[in-house]
C-alpha positions, 0 to 999 in steps of 0.5 A: 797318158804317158806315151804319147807325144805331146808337149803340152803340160799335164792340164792342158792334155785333154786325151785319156786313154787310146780304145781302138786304132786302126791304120787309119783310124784311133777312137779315143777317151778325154778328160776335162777338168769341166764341161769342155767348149767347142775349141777345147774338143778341136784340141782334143782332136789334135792330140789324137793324132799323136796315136798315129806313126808318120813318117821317122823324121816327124816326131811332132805336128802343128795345126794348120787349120780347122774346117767345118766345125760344128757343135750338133748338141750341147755336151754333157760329160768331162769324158767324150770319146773321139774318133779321129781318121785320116781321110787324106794325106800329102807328103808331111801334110794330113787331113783329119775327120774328128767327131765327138762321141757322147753315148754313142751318139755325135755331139761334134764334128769337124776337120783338122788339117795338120803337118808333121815337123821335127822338134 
């Protein structure tokens, strides 16, 4: 996907296509070159968050950790959906909630602690 703010080159951008954002919330379409492991959707989730405006100094955002991360089913697509929502935030600090969508129904979950930096 073109806009979005991510330095990553192009085989390492698993995020697809933005389906419905809200102001605390994106549901989002990936893409997988083949069936993706636990640690390739925590990225994915990352990437998300990418579909969010912070503050006008932050143009990028590291991971700070990942917390309570689980794999409920196996999954069986390239193409999961995820839904990312911020749950809390402190000055350039986020918490994210993620879960993976496959068939509407949650294959993974987690949360992401991020903060926004200037590149």
């Amino acid at each position: 996907m073109e806009n979005l703010r991510l330095p990553h080159g192009k085989f390492l951008v698993f995020v697809d296509s933005l389906l419905e954002k809200k102001s605390d919330t994106v549901r989002f379409k990936t893409h997988f070159p083949f069936i993706p492991t636990l640690p390739m959707l925590c990225e994915a989730g990352a990437q998300g968050s990418s579909f969010f405006s912070f503050s006008p100094h932050c143009n990028a955002a590291v991971v700070l950790s990942y917390r309570d991360v689980r794999l409920l089913q196996k999954l069986r697509t390239i193409m999961p959906q995820i839904s990312l929502s911020i749950t809390n935030s402190i000055g350039d600090s986020y918490l994210f909630d993620f879960e993976v969508y496959e068939d509407d129904i949650i294959v993974a979950s987690g949360k992401i602690a991020m903060f926004c930096i200037t590149i």
